[in-house]
mmCIF file as gemmi writes it, N, C-alpha and C atoms, coordinates in Angstrom:
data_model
loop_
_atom_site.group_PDB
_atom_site.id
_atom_site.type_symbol
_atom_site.label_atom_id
_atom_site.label_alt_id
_atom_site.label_comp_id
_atom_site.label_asym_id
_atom_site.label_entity_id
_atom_site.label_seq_id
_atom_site.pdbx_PDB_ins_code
_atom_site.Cartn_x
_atom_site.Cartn_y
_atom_site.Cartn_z
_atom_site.occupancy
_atom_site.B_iso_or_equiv
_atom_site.pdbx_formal_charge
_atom_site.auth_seq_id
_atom_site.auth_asym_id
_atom_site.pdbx_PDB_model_num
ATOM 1 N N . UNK Axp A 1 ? 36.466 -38.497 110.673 1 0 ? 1 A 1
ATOM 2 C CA . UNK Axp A 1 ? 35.841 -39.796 110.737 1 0 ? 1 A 1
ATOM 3 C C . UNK Axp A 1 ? 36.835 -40.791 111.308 1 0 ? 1 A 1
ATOM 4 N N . UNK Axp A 2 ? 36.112 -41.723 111.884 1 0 ? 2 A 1
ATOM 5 C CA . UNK Axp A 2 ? 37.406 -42.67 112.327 1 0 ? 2 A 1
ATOM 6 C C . UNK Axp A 2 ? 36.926 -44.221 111.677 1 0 ? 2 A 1
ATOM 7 N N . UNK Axp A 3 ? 37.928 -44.803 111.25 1 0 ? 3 A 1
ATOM 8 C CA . UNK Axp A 3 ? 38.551 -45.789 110.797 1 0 ? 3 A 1
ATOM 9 C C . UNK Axp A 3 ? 39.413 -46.958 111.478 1 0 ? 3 A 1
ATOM 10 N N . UNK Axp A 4 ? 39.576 -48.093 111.432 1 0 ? 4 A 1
ATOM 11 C CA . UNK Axp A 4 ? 40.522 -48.91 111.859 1 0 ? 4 A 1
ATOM 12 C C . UNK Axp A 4 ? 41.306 -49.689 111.279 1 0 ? 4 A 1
ATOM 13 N N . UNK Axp A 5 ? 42.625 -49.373 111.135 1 0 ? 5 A 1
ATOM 14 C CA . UNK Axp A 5 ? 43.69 -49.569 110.525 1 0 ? 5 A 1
ATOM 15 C C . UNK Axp A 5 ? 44.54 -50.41 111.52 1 0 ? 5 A 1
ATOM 16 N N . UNK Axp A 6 ? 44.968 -51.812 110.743 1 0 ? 6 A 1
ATOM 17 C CA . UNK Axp A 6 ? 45.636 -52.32 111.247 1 0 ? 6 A 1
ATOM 18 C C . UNK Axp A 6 ? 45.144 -52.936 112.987 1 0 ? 6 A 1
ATOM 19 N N . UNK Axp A 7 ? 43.833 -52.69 113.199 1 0 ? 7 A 1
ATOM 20 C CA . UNK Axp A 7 ? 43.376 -53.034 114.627 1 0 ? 7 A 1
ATOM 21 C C . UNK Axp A 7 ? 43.202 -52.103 115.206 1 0 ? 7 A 1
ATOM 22 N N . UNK Axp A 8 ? 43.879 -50.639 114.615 1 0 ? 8 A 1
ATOM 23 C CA . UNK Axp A 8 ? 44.02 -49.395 115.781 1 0 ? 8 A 1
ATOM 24 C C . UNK Axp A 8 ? 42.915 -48.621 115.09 1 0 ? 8 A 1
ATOM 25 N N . UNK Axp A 9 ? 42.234 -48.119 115.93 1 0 ? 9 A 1
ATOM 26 C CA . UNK Axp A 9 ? 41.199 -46.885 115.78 1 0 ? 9 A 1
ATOM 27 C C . UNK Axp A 9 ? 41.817 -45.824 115.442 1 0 ? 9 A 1
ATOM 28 N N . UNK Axp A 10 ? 41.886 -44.873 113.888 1 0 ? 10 A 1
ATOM 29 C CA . UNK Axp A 10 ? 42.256 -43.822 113.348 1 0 ? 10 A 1
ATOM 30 C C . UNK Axp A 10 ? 41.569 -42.7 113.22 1 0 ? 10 A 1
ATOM 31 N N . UNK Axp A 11 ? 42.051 -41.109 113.225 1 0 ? 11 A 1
ATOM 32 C CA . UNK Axp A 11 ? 41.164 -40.134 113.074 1 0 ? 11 A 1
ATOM 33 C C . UNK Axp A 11 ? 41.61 -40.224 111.314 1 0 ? 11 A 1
ATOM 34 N N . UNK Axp A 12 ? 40.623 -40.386 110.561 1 0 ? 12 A 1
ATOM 35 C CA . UNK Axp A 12 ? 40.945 -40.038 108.682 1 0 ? 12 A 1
ATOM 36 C C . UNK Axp A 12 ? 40.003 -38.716 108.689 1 0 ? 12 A 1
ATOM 37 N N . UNK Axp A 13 ? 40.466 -38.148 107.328 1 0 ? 13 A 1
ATOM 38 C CA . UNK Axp A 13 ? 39.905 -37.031 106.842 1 0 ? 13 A 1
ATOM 39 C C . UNK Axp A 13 ? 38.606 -37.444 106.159 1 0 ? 13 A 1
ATOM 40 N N . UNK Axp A 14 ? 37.369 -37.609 106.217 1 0 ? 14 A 1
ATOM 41 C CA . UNK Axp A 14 ? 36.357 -37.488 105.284 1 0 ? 14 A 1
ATOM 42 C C . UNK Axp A 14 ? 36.817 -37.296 104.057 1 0 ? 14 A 1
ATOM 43 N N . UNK Axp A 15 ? 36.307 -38.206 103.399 1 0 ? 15 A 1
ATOM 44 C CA . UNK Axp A 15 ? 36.53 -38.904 101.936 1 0 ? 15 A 1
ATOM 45 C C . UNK Axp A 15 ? 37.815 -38.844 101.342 1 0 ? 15 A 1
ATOM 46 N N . UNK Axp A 16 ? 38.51 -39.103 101.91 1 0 ? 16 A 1
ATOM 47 C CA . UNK Axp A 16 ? 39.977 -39.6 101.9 1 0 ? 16 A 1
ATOM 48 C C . UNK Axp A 16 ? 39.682 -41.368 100.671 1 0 ? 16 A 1
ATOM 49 N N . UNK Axp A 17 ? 40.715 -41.046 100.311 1 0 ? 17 A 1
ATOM 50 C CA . UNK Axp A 17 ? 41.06 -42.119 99.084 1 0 ? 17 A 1
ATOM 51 C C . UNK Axp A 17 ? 41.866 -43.247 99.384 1 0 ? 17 A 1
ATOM 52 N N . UNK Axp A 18 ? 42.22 -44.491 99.43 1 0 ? 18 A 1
ATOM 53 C CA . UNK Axp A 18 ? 43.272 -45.615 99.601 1 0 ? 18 A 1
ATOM 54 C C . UNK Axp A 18 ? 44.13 -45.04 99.83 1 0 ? 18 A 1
ATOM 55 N N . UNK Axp A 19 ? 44.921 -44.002 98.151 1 0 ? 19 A 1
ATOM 56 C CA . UNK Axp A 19 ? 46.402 -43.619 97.545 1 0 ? 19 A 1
ATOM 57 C C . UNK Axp A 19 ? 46.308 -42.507 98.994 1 0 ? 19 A 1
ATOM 58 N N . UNK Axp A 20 ? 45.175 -41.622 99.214 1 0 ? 20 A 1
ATOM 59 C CA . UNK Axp A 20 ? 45.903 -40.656 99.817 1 0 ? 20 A 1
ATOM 60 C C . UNK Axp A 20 ? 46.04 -41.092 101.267 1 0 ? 20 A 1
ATOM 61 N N . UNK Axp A 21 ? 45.489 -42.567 101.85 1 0 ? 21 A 1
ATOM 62 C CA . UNK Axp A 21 ? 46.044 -42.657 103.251 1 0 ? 21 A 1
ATOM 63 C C . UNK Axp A 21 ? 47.142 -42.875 103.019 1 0 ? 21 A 1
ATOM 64 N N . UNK Axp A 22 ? 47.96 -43.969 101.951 1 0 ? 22 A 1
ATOM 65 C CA . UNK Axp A 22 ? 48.802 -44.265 101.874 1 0 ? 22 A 1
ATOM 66 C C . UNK Axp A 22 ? 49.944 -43.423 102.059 1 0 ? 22 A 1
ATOM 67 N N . UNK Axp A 23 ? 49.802 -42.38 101.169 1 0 ? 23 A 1
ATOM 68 C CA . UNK Axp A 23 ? 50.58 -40.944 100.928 1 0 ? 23 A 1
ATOM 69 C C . UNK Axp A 23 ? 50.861 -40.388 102.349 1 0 ? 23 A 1
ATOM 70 N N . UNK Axp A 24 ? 49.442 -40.254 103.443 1 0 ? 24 A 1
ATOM 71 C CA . UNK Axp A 24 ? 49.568 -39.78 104.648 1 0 ? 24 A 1
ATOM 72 C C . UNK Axp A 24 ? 50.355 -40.577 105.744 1 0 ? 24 A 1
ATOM 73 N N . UNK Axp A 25 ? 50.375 -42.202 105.41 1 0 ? 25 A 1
ATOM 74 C CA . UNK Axp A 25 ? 50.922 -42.987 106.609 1 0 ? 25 A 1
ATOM 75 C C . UNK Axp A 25 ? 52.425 -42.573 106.025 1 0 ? 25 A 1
ATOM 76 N N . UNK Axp A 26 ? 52.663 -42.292 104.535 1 0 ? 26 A 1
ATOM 77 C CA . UNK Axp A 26 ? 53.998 -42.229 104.04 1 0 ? 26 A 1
ATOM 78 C C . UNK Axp A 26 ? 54.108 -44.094 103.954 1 0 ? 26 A 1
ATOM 79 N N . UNK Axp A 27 ? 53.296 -44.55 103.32 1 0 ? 27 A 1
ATOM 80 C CA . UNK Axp A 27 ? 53.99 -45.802 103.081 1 0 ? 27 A 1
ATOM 81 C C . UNK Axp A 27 ? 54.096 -46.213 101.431 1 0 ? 27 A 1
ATOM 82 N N . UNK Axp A 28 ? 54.873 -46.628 100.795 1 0 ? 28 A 1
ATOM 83 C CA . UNK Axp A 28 ? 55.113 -47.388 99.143 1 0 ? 28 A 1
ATOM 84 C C . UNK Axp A 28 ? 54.049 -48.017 98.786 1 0 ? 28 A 1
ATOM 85 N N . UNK Axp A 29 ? 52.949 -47.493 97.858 1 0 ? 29 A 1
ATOM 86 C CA . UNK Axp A 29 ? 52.255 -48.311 97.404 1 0 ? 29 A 1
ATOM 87 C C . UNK Axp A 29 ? 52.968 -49.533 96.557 1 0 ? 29 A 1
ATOM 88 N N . UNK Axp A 30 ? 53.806 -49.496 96.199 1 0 ? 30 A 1
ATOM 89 C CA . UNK Axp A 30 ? 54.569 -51.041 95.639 1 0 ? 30 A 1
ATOM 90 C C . UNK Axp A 30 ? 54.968 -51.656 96.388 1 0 ? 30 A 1
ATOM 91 N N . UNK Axp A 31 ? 55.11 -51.883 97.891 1 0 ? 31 A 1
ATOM 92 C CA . UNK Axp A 31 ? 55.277 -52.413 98.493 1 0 ? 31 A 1
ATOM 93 C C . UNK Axp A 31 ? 54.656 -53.432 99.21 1 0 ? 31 A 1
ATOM 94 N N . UNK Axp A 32 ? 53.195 -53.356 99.465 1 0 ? 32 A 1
ATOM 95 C CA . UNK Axp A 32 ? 52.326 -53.332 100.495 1 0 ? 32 A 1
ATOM 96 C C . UNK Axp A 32 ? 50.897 -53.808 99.367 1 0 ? 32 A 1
ATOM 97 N N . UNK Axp A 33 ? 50.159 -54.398 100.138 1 0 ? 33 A 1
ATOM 98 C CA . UNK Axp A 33 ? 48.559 -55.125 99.757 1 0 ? 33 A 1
ATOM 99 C C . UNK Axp A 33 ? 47.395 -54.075 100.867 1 0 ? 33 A 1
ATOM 100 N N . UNK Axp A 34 ? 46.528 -53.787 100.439 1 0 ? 34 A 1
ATOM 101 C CA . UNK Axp A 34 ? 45.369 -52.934 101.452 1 0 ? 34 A 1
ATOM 102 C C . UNK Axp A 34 ? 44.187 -54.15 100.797 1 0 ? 34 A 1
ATOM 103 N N . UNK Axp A 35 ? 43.907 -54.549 102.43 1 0 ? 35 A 1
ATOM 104 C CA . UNK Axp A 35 ? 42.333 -54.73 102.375 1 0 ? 35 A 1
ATOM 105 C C . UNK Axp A 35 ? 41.448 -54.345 102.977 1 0 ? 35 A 1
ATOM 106 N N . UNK Axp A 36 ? 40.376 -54.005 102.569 1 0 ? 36 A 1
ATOM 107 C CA . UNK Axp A 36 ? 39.272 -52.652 102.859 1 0 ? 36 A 1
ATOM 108 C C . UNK Axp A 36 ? 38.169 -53.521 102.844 1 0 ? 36 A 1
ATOM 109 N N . UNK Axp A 37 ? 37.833 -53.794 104.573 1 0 ? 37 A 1
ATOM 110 C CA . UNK Axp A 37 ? 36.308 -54.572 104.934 1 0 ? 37 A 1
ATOM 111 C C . UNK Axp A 37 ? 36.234 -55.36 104.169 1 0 ? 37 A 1
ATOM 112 N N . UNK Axp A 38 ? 37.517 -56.463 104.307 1 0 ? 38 A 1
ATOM 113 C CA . UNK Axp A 38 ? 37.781 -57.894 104.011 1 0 ? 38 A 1
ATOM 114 C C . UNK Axp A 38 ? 37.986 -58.329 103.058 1 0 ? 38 A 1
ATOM 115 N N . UNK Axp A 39 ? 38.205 -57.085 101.398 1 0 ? 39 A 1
ATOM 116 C CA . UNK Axp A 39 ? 38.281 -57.627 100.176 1 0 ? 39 A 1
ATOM 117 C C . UNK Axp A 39 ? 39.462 -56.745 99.744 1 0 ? 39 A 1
ATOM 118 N N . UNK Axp A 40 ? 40.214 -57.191 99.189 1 0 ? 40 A 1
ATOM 119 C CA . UNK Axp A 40 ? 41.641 -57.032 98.616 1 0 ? 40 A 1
ATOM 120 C C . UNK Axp A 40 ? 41.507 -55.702 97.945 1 0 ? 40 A 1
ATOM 121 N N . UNK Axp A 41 ? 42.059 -54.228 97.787 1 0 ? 41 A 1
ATOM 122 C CA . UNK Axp A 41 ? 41.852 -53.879 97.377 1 0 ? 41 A 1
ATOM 123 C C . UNK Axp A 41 ? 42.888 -53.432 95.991 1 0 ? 41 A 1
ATOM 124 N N . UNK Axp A 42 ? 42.586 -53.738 94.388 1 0 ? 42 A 1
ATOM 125 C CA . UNK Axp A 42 ? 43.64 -53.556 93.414 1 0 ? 42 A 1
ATOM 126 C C . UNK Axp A 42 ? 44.139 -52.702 93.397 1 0 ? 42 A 1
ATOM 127 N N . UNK Axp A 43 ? 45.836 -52.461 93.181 1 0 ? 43 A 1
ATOM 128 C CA . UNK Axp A 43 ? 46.099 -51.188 93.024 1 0 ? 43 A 1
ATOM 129 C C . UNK Axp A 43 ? 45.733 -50.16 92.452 1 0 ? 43 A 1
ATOM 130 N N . UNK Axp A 44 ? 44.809 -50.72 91.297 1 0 ? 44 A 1
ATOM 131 C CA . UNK Axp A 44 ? 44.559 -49.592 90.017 1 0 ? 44 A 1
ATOM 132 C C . UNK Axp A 44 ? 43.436 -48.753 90.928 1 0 ? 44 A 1
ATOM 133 N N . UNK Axp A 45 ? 42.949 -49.668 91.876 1 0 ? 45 A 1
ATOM 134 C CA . UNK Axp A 45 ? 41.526 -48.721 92.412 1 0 ? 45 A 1
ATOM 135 C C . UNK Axp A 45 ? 41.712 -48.097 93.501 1 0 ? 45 A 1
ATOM 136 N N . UNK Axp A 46 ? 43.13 -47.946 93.795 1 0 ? 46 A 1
ATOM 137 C CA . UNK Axp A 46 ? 43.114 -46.995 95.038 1 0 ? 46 A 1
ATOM 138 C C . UNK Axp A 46 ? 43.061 -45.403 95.255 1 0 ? 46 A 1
ATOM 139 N N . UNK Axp A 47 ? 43.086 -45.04 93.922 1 0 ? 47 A 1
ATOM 140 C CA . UNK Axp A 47 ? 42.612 -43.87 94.129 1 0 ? 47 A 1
ATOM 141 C C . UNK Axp A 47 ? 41.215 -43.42 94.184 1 0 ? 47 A 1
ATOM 142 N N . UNK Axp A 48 ? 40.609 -44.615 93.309 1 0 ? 48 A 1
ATOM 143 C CA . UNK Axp A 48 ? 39.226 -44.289 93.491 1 0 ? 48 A 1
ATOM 144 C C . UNK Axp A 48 ? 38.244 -44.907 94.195 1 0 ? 48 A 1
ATOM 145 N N . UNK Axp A 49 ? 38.847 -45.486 94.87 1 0 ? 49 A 1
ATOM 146 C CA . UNK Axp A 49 ? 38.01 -46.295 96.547 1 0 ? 49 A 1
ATOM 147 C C . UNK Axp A 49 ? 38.077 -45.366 97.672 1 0 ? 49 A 1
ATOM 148 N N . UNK Axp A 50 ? 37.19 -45.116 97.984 1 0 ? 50 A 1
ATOM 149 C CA . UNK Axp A 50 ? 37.264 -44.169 99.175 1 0 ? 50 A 1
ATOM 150 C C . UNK Axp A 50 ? 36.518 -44.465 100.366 1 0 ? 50 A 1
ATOM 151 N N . UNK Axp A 51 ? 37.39 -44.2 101.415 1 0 ? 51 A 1
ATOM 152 C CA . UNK Axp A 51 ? 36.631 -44.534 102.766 1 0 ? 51 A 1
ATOM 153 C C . UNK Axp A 51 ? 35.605 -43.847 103.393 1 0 ? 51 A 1
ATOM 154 N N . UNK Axp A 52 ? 34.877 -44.374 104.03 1 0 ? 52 A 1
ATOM 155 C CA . UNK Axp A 52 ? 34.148 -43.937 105.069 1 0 ? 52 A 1
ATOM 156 C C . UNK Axp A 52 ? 34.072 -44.414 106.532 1 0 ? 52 A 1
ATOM 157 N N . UNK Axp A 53 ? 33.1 -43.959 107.296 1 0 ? 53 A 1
ATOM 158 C CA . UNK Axp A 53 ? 33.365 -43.843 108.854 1 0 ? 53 A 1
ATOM 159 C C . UNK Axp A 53 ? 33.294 -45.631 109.261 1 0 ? 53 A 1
ATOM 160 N N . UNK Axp A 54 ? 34.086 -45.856 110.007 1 0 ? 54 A 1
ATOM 161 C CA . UNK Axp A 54 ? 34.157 -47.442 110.433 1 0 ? 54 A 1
ATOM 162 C C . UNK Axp A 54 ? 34.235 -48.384 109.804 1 0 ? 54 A 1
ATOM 163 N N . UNK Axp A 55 ? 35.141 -47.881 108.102 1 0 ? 55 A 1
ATOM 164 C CA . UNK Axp A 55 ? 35.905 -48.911 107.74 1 0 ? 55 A 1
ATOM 165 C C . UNK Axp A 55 ? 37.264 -49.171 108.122 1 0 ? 55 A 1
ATOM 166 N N . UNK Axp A 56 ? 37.047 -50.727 107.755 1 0 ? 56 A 1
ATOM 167 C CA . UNK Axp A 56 ? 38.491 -51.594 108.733 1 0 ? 56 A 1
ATOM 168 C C . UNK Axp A 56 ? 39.212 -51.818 107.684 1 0 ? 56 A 1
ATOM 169 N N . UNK Axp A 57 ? 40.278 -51.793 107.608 1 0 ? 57 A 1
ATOM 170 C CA . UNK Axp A 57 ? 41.639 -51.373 106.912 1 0 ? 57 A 1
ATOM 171 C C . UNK Axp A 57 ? 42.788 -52.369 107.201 1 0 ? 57 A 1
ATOM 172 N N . UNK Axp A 58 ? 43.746 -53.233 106.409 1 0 ? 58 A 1
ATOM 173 C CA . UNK Axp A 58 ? 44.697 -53.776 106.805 1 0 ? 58 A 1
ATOM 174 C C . UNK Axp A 58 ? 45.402 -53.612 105.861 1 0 ? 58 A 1
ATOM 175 N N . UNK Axp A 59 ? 46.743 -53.246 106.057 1 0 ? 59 A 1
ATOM 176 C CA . UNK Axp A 59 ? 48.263 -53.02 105.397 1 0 ? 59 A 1
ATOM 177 C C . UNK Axp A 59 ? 48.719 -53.786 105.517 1 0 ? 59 A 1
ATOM 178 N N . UNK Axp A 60 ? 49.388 -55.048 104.734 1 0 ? 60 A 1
ATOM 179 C CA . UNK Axp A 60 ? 50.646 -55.413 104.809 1 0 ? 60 A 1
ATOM 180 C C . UNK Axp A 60 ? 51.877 -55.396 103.834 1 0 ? 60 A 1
ATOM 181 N N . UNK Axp A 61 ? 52.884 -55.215 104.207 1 0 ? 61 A 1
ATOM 182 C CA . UNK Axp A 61 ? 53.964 -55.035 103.898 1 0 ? 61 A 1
ATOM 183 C C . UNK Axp A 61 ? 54.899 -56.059 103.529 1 0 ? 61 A 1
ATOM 184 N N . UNK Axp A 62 ? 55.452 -56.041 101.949 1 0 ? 62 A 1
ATOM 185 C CA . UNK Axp A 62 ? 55.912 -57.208 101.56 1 0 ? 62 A 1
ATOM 186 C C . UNK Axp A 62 ? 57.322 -56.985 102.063 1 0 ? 62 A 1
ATOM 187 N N . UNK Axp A 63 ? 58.168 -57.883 102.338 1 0 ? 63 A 1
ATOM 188 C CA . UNK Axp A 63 ? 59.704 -58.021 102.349 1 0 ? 63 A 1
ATOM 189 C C . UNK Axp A 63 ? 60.359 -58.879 102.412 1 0 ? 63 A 1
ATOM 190 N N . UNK Axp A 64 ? 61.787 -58.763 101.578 1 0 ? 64 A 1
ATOM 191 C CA . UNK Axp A 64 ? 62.559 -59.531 101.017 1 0 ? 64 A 1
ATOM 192 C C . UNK Axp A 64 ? 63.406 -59.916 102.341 1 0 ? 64 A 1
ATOM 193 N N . UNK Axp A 65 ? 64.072 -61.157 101.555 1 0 ? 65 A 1
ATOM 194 C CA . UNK Axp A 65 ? 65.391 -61.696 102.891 1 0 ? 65 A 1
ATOM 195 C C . UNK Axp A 65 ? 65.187 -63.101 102.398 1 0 ? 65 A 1
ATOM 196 N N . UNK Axp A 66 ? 66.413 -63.77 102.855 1 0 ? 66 A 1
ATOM 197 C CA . UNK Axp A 66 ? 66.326 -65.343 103.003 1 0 ? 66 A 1
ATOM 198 C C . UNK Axp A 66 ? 67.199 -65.778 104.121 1 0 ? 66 A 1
């Protein structure tokens, strides 16, 4: 199925979970906010939110510095 992450058109696995794209991009879920077709998604529910075909996806990534 494809998906768009971050603006870019993705191939995902059918019924793939938040935690397990996360796991697949290899990125820190403590790090980072996902919103899934425009609504924030909580950490507690990322394992059990799951995608489907031509949902839009945004990662961002928190980081420190001053």
């Amino acid at each position: 199925m494809q998906i768009v992450l971050n603006g870019d058109s993705v191939e995902c696995v059918a019924g793939s979970s938040v935690a397990s794209l996360l796991v697949t991009l290899e990125v820190a879920r403590e790090r980072v906010a996902v919103e899934l077709n425009a609504a924030i998604v909580p950490k507690a529910d990322y394992e059990k939110r799951l995608l489907a075909d031509g949902d839009k996806i945004e990662i961002v990534h928190f980081v420190g510095g001053g």
